[in-house]
C-alpha positions as CSV (number, residue, x, y, z in Angstrom):
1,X,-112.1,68.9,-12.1
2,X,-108.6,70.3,-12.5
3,X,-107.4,71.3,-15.4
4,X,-103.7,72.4,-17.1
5,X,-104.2,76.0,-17.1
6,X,-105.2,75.6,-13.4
7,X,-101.3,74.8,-13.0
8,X,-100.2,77.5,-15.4
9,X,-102.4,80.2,-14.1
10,X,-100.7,80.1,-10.2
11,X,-98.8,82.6,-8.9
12,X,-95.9,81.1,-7.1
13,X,-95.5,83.9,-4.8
14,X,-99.3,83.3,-3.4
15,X,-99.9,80.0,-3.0
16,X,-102.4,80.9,-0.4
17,X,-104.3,81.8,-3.2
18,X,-104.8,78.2,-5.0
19,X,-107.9,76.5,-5.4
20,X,-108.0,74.5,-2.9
21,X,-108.1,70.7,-5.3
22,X,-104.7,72.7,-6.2
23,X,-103.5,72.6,-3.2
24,X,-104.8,69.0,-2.2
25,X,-102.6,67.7,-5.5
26,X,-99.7,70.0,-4.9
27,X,-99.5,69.0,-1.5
28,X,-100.2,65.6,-2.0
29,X,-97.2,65.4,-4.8
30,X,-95.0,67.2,-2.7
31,X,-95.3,64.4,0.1
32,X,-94.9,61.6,-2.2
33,X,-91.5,63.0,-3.4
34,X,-90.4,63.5,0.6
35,X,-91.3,59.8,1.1
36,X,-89.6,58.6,-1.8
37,X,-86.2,60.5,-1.6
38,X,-86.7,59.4,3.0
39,X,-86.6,55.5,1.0
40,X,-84.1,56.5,-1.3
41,X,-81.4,57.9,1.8
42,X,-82.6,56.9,5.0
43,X,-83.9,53.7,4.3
44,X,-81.5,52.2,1.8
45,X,-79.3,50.9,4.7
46,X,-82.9,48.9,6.3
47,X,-83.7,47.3,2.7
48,X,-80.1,46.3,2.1
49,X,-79.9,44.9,5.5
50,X,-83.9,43.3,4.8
51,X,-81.9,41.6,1.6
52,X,-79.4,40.2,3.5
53,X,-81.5,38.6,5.7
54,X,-83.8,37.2,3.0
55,X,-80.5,35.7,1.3
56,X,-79.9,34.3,5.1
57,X,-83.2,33.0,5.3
58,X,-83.1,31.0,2.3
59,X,-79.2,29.9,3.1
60,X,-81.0,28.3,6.8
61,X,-83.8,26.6,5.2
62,X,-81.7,25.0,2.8
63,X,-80.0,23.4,5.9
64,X,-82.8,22.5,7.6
65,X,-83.9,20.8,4.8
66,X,-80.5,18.7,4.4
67,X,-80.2,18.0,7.9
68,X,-83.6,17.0,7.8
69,X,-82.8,14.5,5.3
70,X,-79.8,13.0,7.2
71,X,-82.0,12.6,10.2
72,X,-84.3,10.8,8.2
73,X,-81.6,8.2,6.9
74,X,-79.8,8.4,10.2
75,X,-81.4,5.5,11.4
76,X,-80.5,3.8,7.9
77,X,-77.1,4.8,8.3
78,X,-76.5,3.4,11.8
79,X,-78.4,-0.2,10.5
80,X,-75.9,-0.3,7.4
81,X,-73.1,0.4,9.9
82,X,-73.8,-2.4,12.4
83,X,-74.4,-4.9,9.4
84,X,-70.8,-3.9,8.2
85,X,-69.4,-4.0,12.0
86,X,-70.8,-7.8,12.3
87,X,-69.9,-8.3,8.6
88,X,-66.4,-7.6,9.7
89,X,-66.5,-9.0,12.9
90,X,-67.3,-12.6,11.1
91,X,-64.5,-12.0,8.8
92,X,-62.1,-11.5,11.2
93,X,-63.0,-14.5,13.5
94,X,-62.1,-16.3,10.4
95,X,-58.3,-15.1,10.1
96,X,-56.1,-17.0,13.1
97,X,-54.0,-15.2,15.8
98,X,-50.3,-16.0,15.8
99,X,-50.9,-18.4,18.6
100,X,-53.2,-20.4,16.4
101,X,-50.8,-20.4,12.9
102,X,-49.9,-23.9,14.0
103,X,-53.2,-25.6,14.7
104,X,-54.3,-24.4,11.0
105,X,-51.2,-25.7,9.5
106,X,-51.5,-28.8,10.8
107,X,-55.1,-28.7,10.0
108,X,-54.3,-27.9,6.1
109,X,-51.7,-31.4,6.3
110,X,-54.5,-33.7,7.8
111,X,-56.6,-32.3,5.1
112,X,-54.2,-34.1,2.2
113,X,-53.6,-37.0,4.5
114,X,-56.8,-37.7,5.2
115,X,-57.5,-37.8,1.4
116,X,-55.0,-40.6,0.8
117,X,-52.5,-37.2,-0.6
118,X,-49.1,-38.0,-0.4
119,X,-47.3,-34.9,0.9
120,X,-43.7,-34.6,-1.0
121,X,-43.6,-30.9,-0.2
122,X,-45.4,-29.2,2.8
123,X,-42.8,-26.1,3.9
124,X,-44.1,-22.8,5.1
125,X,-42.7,-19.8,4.0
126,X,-41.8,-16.2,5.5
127,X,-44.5,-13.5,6.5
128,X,-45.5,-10.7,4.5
129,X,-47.5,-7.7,6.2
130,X,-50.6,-6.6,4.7
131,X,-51.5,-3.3,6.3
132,X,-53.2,-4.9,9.5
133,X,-52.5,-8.6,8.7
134,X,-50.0,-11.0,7.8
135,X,-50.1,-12.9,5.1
136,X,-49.0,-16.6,5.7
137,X,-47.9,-18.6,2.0
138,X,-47.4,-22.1,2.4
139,X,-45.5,-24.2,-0.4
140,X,-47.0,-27.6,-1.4
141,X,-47.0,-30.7,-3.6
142,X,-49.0,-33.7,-3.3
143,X,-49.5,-36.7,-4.9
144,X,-52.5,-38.6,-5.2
145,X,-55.4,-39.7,-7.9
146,X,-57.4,-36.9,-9.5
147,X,-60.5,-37.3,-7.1
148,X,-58.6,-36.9,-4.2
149,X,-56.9,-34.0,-5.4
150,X,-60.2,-32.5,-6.3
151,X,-61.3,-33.0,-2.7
152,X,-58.4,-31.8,-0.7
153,X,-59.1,-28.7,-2.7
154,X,-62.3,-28.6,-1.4
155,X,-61.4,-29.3,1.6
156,X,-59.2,-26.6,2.4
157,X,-61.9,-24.3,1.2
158,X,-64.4,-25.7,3.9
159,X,-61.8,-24.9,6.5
160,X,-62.8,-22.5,9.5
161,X,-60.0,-20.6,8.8
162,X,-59.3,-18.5,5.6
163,X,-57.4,-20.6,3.2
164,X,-56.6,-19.9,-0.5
165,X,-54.4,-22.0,-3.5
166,X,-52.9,-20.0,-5.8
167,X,-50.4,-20.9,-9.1
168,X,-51.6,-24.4,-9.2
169,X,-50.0,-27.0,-11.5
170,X,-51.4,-30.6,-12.3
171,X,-49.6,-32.6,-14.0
172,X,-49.3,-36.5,-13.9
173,X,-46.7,-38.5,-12.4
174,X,-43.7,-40.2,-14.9
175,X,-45.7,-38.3,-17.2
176,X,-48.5,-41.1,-17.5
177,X,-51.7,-39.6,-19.2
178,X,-54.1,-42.6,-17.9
179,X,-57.2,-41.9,-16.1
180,X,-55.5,-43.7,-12.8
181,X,-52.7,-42.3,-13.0
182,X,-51.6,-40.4,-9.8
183,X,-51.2,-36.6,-10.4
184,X,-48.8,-34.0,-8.6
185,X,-50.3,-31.1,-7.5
186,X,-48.6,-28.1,-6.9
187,X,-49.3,-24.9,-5.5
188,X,-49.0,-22.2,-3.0
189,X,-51.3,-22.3,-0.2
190,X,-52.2,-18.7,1.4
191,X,-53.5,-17.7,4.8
192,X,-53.6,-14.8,6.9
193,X,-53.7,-13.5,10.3
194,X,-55.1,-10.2,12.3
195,X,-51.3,-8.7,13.9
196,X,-51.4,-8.6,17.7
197,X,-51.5,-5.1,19.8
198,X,-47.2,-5.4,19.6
199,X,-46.8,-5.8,16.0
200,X,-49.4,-3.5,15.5
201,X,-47.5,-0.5,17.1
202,X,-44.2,-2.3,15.6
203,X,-45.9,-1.8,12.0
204,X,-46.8,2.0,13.3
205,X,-43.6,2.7,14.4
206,X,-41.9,1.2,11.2
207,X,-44.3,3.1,9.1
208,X,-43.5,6.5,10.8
209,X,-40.0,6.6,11.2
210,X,-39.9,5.5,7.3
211,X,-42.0,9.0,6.8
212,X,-39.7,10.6,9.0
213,X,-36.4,9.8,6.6
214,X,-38.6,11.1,3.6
């Protein structure tokens, strides 16, 4: 077994001389401290370079593991979109081309007509463009009992075409309050319509130049 005054007792000068557990310890110290200051120079730049790969590692298995996930709800994603595609699609089957403004304006007079409605005011009113659409109001007044009103309001809303009344006013006629009394209604009747491929790059065209004077 070694002991302290092992160490102290060595002459430097000799080392030849050393027990030879000495020299096993000595030796075996001595190698250590080569390895460790070899880690400590040479391979600093390998462990720094093993780091940033590790941090790499971590950074790609992260996005595997999100684009994993979006795989996974791709299929989701694509169902949603086709549901709003055909969503829209039905939507926009229900707004009239230019070419068929007429057919739904007559369609919204045969409506009151057809209800016994006496039309005092039917008159259509100037376009307004709605980002992709035009919007179509329509100024009206009928007379007529309070059923009849009640279902030419319906009416309109069963159309195939979008239809809406807006700022509506009842009020009775000579200003008679009796349940037969025939009621004016008035309103404002709104419908809209996809632009064509023309008015579409019109609207474009409009649209840019107006950026271009900003």
């Amino acid at each position: 077994m070694i002991k302290l005054d092992d160490f102290k007792n060595l002459n430097p000068k000799d080392p030849g001389a050393w027990p030879w557990l000495v020299k096993i310890v000595v030796f075996v110290a001595l190698f250590t401290g080569v390895v460790a200051v070899g880690a400590l120079f040479d391979w600093q730049d390998q462990w720094d370079s093993l780091g940033r790969a590790k941090q790499e590692e971590e950074k790609l298995r992260e996005t595997f593991l999100v684009k994993k996930q979006q795989a996974i709800n791709l299929d989701l994603i694509r169902k949603q979109l086709t549901e709003t595609q055909e969503s829209f699609g039905a939507l926009l089957k229900q707004l009239p081309s230019k070419s068929e403004m007429d057919a739904l304006l007559t369609d919204i007079n045969q409506a009151g007509l057809g209800r016994g409605l006496q039309f005092e005011l039917f008159r259509p009113g100037g376009e307004r463009m709605v980002g992709s659409f035009a919007e179509q109001p329509i100024i009206i007044k009928v007379t007529g009992n309070y059923d009849d009103i009640g279902k030419f309001s319906s009416d309109i809303a069963m159309l195939p075409r979008i239809v809406t009344l807006h700022d509506i006013a009842i009020s009775p006629v000579g200003g008679k309050s009796s349940a037969d009394a025939r009621l004016s209604l008035d309103a404002i009747a709104k419908t809209f319509r996809y632009l064509d491929e023309e008015e579409m790059a019109a609207q474009k065209k409009a649209a840019s130049a107006k950026g271009k004077r900003k």
